[in-house]
Structures are given as structure tokens and as C-alpha cells.
N, CA, C and O atoms as a Tinker XYZ file with bonds, in Angstrom:
   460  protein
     1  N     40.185000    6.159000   38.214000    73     2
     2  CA    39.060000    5.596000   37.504000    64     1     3
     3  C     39.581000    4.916000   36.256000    63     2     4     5
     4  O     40.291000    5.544000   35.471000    81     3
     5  N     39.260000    3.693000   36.056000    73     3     6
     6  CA    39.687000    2.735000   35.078000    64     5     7
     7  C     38.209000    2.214000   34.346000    63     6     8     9
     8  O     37.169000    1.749000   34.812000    81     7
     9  N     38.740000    2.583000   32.763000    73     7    10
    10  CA    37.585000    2.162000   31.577000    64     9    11
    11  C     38.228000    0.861000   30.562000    63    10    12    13
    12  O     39.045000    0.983000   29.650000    81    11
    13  N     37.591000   -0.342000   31.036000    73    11    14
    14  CA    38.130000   -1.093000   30.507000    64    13    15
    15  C     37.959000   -1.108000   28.980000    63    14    16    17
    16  O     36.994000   -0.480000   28.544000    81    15
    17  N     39.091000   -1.994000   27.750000    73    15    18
    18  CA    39.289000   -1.569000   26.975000    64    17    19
    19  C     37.677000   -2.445000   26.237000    63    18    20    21
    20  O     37.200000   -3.486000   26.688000    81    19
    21  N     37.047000   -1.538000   24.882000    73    19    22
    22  CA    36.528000   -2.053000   24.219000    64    21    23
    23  C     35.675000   -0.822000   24.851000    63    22    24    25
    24  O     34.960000   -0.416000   23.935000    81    23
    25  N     35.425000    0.010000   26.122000    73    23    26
    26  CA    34.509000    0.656000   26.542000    64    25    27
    27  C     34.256000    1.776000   25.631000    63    26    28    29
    28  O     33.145000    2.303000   25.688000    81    27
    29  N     35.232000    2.271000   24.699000    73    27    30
    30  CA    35.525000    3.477000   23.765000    64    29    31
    31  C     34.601000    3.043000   22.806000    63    30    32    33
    32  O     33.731000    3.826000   22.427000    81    31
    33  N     34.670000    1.872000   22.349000    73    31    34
    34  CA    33.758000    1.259000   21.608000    64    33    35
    35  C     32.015000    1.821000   21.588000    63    34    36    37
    36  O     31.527000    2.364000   20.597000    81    35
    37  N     31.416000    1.620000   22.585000    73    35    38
    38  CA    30.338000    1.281000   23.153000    64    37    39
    39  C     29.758000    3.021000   23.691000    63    38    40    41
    40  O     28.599000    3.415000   23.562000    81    39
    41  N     30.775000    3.740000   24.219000    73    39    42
    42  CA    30.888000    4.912000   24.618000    64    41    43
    43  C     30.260000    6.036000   23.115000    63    42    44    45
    44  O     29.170000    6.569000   22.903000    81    43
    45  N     31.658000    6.009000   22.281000    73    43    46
    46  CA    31.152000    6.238000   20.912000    64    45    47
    47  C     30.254000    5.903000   20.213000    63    46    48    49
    48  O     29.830000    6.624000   19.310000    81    47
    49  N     29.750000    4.660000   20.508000    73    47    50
    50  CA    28.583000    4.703000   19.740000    64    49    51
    51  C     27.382000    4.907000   19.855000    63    50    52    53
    52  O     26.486000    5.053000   19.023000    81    51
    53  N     27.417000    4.911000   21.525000    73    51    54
    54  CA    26.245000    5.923000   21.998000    64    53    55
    55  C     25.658000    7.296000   22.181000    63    54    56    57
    56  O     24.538000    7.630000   22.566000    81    55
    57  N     27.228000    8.364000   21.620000    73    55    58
    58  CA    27.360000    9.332000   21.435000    64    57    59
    59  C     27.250000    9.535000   20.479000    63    58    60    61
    60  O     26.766000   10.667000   20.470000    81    59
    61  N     27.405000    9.103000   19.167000    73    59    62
    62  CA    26.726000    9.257000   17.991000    64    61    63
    63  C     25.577000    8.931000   17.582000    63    62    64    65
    64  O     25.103000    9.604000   16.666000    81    63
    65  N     24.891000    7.945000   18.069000    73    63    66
    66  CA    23.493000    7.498000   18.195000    64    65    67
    67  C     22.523000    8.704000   18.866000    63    66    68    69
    68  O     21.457000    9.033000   18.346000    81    67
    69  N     23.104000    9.373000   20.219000    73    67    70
    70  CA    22.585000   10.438000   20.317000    64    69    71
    71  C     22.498000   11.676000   20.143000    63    70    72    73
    72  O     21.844000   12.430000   20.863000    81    71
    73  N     23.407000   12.126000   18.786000    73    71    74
    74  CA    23.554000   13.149000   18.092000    64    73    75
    75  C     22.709000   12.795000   16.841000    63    74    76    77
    76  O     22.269000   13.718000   16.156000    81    75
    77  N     22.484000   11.630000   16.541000    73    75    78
    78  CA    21.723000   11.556000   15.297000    64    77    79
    79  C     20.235000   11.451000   15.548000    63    78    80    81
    80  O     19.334000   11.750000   14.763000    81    79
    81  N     20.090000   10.784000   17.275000    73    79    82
    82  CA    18.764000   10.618000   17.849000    64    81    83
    83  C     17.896000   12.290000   18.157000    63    82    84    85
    84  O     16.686000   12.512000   18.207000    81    83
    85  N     19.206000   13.368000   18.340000    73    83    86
    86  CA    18.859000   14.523000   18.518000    64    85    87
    87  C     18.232000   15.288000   17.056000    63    86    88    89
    88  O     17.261000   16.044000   17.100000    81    87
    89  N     18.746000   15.050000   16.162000    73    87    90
    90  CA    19.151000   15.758000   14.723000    64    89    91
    91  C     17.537000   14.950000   14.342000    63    90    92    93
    92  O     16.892000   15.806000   13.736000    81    91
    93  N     16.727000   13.720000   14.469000    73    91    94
    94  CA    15.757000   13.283000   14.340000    64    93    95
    95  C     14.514000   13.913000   15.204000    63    94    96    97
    96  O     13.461000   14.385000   14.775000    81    95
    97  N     14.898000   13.794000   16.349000    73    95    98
    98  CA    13.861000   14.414000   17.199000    64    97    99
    99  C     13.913000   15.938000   16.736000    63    98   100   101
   100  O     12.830000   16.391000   17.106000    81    99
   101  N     14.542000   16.829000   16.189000    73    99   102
   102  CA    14.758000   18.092000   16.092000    64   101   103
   103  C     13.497000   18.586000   14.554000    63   102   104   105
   104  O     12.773000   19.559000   14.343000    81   103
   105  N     13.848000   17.132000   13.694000    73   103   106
   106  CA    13.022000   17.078000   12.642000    64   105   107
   107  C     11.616000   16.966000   12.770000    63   106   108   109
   108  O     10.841000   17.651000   12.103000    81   107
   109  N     11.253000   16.102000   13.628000    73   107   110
   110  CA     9.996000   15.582000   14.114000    64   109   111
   111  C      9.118000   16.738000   14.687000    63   110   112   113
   112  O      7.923000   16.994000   14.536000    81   111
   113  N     10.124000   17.361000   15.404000    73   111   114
   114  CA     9.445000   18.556000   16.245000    64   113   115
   115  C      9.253000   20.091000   15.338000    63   114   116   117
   116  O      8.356000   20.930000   15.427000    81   115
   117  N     10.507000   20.057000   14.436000    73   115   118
   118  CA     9.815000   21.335000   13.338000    64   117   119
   119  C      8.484000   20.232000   12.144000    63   118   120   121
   120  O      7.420000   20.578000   11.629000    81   119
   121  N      8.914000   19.466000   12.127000    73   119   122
   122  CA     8.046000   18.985000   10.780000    64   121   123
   123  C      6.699000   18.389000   11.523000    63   122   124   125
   124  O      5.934000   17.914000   10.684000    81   123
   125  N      6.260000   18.299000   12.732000    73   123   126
   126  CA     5.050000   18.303000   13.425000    64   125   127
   127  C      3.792000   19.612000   13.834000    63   126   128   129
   128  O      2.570000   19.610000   13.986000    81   127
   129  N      4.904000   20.667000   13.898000    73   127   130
   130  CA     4.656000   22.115000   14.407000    64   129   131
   131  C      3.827000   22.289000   12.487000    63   130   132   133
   132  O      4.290000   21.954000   11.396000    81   131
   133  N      2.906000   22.746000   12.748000    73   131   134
   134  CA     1.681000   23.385000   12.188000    64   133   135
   135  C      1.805000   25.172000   12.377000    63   134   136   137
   136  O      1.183000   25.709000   13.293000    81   135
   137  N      2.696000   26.026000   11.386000    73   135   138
   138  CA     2.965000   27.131000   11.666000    64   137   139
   139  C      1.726000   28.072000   11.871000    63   138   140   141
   140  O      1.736000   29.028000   12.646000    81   139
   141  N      0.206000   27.545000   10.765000    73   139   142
   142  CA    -0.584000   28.614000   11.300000    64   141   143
   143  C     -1.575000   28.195000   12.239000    63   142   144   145
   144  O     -2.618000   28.846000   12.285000    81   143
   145  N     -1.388000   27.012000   13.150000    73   143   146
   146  CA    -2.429000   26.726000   14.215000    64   145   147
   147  C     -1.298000   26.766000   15.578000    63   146   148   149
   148  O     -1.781000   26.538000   16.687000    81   147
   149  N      0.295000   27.075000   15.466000    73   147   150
   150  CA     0.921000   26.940000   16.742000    64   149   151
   151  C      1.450000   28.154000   17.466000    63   150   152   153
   152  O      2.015000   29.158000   17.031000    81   151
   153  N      1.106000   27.783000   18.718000    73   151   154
   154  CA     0.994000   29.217000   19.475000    64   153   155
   155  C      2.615000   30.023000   19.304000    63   154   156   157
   156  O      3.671000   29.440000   19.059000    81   155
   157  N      2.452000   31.292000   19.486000    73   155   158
   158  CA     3.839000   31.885000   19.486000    64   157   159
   159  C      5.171000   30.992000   20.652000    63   158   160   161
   160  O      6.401000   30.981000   20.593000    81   159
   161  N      4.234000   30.369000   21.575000    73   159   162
   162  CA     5.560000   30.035000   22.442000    64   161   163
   163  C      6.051000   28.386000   21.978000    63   162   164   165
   164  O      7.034000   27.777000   22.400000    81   163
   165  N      5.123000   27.957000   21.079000    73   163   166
   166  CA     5.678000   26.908000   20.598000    64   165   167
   167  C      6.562000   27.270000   19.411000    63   166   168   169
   168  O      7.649000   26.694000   19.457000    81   167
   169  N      6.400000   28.010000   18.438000    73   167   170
   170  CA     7.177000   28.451000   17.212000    64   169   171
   171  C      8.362000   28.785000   17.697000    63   170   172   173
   172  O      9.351000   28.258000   17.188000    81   171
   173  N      8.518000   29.710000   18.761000    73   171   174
   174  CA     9.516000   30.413000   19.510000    64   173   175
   175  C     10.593000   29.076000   19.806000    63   174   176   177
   176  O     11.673000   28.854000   19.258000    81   175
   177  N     10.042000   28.455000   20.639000    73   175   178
   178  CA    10.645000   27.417000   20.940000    64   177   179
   179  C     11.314000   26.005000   20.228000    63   178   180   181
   180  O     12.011000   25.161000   20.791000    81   179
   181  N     10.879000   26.037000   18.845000    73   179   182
   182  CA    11.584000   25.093000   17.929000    64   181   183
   183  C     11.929000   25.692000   17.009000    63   182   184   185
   184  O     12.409000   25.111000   16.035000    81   183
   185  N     11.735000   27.441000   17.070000    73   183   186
   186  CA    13.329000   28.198000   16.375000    64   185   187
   187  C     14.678000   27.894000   17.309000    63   186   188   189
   188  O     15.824000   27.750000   16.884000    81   187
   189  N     14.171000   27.828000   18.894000    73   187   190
   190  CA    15.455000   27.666000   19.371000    64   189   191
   191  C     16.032000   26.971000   19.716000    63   190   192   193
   192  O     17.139000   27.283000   20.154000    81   191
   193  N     15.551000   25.475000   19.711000    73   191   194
   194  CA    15.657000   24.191000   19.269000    64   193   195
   195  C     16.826000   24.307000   18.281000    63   194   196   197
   196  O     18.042000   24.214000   18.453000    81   195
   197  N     16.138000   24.520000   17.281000    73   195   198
   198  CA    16.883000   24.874000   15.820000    64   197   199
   199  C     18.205000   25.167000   15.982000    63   198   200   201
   200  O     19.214000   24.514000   15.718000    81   199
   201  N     17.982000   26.680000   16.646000    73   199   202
   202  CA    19.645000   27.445000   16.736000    64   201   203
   203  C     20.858000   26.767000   17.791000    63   202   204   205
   204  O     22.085000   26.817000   17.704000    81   203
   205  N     19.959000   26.115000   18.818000    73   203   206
   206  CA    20.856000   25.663000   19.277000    64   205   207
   207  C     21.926000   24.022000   19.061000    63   206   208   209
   208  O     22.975000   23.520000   19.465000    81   207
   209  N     20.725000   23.727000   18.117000    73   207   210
   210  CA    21.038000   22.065000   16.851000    64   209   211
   211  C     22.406000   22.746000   16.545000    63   210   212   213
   212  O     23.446000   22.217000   16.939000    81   211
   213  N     22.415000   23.872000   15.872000    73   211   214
   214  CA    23.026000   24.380000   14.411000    64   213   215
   215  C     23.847000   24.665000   15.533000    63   214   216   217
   216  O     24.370000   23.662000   16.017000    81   215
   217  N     24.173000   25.999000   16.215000    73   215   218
   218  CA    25.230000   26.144000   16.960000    64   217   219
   219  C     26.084000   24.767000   17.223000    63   218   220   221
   220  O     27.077000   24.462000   16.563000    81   219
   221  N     25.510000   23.945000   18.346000    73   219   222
   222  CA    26.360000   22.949000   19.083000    64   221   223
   223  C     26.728000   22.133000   17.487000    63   222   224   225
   224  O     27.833000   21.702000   17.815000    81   223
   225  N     26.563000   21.682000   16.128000    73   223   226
   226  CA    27.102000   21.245000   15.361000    64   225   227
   227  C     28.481000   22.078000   14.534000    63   226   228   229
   228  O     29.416000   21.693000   13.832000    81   227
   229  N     28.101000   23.148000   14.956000    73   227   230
   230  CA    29.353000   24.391000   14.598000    64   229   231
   231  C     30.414000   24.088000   15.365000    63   230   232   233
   232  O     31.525000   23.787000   14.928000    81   231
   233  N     30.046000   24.173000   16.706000    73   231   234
   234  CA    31.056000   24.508000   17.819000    64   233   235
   235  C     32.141000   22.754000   17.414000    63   234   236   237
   236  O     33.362000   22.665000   17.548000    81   235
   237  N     31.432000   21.895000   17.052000    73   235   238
   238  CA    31.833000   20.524000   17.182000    64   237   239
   239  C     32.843000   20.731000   15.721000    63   238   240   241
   240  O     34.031000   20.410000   15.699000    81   239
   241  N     32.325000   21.149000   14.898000    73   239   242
   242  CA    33.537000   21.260000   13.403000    64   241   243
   243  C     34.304000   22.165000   13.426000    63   242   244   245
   244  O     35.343000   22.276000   12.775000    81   243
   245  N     33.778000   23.003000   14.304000    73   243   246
   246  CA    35.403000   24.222000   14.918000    64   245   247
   247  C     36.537000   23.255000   15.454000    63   246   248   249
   248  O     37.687000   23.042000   15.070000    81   247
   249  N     35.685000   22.695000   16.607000    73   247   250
   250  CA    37.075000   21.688000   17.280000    64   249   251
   251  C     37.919000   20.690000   16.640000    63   250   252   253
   252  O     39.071000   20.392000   16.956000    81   251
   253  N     36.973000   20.050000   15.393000    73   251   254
   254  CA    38.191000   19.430000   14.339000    64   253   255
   255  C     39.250000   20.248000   14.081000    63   254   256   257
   256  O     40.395000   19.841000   14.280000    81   255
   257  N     38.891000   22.061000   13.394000    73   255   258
   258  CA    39.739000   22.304000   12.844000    64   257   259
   259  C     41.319000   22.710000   13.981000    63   258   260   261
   260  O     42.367000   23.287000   13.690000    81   259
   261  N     40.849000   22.111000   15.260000    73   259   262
   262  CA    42.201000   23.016000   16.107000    64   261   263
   263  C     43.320000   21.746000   15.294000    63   262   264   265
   264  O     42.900000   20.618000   15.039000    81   263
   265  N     44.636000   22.154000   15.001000    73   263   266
   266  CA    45.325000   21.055000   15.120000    64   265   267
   267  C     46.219000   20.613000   16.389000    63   266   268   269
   268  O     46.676000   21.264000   17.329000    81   267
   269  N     46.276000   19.481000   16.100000    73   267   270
   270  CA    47.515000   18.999000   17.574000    64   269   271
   271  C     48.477000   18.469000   17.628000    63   270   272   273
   272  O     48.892000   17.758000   16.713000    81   271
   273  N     48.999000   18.641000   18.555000    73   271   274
   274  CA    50.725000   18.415000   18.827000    64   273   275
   275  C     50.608000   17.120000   19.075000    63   274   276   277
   276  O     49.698000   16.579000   19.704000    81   275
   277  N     51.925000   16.408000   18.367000    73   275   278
   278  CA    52.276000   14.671000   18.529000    64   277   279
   279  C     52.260000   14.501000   20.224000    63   278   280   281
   280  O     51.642000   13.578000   20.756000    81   279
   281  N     52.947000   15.414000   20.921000    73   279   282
   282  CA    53.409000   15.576000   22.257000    64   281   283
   283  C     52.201000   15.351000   23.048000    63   282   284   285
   284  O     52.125000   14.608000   24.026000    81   283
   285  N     51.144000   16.144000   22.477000    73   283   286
   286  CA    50.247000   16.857000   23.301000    64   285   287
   287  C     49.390000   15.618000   23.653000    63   286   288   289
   288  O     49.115000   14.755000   22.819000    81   287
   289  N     48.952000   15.586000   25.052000    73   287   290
   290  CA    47.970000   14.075000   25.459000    64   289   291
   291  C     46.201000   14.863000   24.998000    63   290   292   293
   292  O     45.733000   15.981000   24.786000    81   291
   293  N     45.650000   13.152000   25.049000    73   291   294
   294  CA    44.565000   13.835000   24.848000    64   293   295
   295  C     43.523000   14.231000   26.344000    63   294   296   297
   296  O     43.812000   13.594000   27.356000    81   295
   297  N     42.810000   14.857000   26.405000    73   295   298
   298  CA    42.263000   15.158000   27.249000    64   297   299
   299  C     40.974000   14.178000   27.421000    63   298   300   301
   300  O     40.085000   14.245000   26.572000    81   299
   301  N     40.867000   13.306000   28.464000    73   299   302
   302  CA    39.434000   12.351000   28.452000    64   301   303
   303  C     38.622000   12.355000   28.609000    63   302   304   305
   304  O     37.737000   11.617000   28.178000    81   303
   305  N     38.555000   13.736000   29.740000    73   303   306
   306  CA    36.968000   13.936000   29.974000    64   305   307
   307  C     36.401000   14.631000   28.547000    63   306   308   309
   308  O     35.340000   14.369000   27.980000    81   307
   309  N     37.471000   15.632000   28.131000    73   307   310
   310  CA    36.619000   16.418000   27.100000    64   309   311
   311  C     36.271000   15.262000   26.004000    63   310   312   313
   312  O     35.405000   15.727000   25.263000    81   311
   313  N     36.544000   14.196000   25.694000    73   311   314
   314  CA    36.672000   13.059000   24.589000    64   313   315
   315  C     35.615000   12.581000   25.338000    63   314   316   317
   316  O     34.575000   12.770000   24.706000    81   315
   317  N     35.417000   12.055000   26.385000    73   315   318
   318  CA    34.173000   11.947000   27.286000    64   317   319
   319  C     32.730000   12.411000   27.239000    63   318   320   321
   320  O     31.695000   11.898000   26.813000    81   319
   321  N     33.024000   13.559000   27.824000    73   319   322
   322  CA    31.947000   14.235000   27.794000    64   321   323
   323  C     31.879000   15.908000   27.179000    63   322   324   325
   324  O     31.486000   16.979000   27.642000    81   323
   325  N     32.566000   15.405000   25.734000    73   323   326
   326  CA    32.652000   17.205000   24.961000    64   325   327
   327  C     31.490000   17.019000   24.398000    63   326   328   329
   328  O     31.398000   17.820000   23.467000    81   327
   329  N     30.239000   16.152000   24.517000    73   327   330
   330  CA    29.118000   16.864000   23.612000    64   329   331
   331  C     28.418000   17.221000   24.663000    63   330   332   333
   332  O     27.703000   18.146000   24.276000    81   331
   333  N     28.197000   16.995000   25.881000    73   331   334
   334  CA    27.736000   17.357000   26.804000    64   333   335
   335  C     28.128000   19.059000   26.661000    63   334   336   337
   336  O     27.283000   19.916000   26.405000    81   335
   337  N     29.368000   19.292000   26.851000    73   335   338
   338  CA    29.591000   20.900000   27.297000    64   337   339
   339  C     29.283000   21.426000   26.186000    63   338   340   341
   340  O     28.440000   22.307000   26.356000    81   339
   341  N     29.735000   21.220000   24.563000    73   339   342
   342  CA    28.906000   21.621000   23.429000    64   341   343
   343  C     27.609000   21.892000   23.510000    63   342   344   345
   344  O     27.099000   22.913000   23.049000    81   343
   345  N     26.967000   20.934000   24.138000    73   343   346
   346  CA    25.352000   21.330000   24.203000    64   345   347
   347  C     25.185000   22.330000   24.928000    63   346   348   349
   348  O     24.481000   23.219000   24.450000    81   347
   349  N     25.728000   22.524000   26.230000    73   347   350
   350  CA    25.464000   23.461000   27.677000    64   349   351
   351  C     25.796000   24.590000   26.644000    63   350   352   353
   352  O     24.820000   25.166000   26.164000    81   351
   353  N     27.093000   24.999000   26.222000    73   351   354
   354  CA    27.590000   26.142000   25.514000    64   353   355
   355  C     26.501000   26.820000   24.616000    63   354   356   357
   356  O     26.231000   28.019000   24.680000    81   355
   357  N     25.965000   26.013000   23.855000    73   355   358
   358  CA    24.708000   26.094000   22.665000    64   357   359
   359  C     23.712000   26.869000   23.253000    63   358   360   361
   360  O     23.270000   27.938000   22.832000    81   359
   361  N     23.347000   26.180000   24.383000    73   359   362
   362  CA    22.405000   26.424000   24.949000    64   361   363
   363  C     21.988000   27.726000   25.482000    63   362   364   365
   364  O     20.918000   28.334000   25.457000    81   363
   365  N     23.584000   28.071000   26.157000    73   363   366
   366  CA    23.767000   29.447000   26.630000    64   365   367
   367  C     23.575000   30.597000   25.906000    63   366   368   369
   368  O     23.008000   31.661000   26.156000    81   367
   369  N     24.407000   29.985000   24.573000    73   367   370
   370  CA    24.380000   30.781000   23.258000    64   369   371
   371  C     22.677000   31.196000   22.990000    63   370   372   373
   372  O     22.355000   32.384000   22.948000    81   371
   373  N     21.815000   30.272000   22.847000    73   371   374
   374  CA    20.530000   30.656000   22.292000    64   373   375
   375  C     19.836000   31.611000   23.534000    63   374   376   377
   376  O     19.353000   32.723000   23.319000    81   375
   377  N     19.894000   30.864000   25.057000    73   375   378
   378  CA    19.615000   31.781000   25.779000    64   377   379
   379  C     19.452000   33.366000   26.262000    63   378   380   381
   380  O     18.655000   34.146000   26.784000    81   379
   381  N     21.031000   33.252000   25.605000    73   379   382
   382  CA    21.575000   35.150000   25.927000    64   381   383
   383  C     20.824000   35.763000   25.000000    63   382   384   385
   384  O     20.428000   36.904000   25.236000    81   383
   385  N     20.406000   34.954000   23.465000    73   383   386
   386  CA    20.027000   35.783000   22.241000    64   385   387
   387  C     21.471000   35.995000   21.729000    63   386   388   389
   388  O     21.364000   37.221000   21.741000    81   387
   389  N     22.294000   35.867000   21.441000    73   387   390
   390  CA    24.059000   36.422000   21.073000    64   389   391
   391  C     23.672000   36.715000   19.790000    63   390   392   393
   392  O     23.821000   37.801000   19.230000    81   391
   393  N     23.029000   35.436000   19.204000    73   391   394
   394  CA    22.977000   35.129000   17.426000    64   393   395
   395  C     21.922000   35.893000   16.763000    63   394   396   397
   396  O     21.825000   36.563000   15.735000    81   395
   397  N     20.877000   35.408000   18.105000    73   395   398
   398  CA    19.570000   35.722000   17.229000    64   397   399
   399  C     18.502000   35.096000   15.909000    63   398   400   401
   400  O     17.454000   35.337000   15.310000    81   399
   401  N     19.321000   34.404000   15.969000    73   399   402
   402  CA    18.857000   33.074000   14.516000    64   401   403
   403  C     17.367000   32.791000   14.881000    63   402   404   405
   404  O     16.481000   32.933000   14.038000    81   403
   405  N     17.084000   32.343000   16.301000    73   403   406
   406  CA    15.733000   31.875000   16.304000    64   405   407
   407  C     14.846000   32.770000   16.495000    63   406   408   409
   408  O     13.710000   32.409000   16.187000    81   407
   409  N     14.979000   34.082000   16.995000    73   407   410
   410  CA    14.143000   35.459000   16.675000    64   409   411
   411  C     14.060000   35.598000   15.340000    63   410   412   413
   412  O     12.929000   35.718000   14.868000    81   411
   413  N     15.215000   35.613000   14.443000    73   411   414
   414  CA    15.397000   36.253000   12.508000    64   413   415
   415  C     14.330000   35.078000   12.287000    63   414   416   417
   416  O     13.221000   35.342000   11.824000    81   415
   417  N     14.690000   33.812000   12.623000    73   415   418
   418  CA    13.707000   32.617000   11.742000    64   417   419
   419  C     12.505000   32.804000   12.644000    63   418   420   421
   420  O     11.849000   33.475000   11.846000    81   419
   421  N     11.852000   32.729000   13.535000    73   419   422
   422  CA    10.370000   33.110000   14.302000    64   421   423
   423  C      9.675000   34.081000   13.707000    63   422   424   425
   424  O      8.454000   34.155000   13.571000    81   423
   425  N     10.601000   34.911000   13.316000    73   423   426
   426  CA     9.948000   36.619000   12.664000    64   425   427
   427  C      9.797000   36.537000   11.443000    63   426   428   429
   428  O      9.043000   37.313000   10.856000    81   427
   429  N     10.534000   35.513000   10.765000    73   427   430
   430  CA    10.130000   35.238000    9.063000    64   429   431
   431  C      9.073000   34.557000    9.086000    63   430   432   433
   432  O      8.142000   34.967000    8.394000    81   431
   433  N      8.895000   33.328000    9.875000    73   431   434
   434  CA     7.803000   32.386000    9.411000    64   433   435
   435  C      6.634000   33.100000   10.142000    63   434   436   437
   436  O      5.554000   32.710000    9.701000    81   435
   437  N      6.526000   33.995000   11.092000    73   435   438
   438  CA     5.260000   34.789000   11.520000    64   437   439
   439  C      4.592000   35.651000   10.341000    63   438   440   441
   440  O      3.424000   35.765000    9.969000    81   439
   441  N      6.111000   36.352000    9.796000    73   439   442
   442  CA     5.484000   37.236000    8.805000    64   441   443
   443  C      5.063000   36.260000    7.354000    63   442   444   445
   444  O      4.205000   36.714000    6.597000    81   443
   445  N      5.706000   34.952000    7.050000    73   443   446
   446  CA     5.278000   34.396000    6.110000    64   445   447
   447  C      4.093000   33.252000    6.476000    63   446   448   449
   448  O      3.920000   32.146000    5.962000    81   447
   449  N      3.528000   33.754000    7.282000    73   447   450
   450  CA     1.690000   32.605000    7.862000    64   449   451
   451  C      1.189000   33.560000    7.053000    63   450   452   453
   452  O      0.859000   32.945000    6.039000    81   451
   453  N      0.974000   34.539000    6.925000    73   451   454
   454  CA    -0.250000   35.227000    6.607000    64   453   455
   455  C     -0.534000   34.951000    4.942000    63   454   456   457
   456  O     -1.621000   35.135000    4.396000    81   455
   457  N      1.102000   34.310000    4.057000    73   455   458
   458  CA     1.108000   34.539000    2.658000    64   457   459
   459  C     -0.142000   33.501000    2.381000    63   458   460
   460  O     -0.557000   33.326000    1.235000    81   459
């Protein structure tokens, strides 16, 4: 499989367009949500929105910090498609509950509707 050159171009910038398109829609959807008229499974659900934003942006500034070998090639699919598996990973993460972030934040803003 051959990516002609300039495609890195075009590739990247659609991958950042849709990390920033995500990080917007993520805003839209907590700053739309009405905490004391929205049902528990909507609150629930853009805590975990949330955790999984925050995770997959973690997992992505972990991978800066690996360093690398002059030697070492780069890998293309992961340069490809590493926000893809970042996301899947995230995802899993919020799924299992591991963190718990969007239960701790669901359970604060439940207990802080009533103030």
C-alpha cells in the first residue's frame, strides 16, 4: 500500500480537526445538559463522555513522553491510526469503571442540584 507524498499533509490535518471537532462537541454537550431538568441517564452519560475526552488526551501525552531510538523506524499504522486505538482504549477504560471519574463527577453534581 502506497500513500502518495503530501498525503501526511491532509491526513494530519484531519486528525487534528477531529480532535478539536471532538473537544467542541464534548463542550456543547456538557454546556447544553441542564443539570436540574436532565434525566440520570443523560448526566451519566456526559460524565462519561467527559472521562473518556480526559483519558484518551492522557493516554496521547503519555506517548510523547516515550523516547526513541535514532535506529528505531516509525510505526505507520500507529502514526495512522493511533487516535483511533486511543479512543477504543478510553473507551474501555470508562466502560470497565477502572477510574471512576464519571461516577465521582455524576455523584457531585447530583448531590450539588439540590444547592
Amino acid at each position: 500500500m502506497s500513500i502518495s507524498i503530501g498525503a501526511d499533509y491532509y491526513l494530519n490535518n484531519a486528525l487534528t480537526s477531529q480532535s478539536a471537532t471532538k473537544a467542541d462537541k464534548l463542550s456543547s454537550s456538557l454546556g447544553a445538559i441542564d443539570v436540574a431538568s436532565a434525566t440520570d441517564a443523560e448526566l451519566l452519560e456526559s460524565c462519561k463522555e467527559f472521562e473518556a475526552y480526559l483519558v484518551e488526551q492522557m493516554l496521547k501525552g503519555m506517548e510523547k513522553t516515550i523516547p526513541k531510538d535514532e535506529d528505531e523506524e516509525e510505526n505507520p499504522y500507529l502514526e495512522q491510526f493511533g487516535d483511533v486505538f486511543y479512543t477504543q482504549v478510553a473507551s474501555s477504560i470508562v466502560d470497565n469503571g477502572e477510574l471512576g471519574l464519571a461516577q465521582q463527577l455524576y455523584e457531585s453534581m447530583k448531590r450539588n442540584q439540590g444547592l
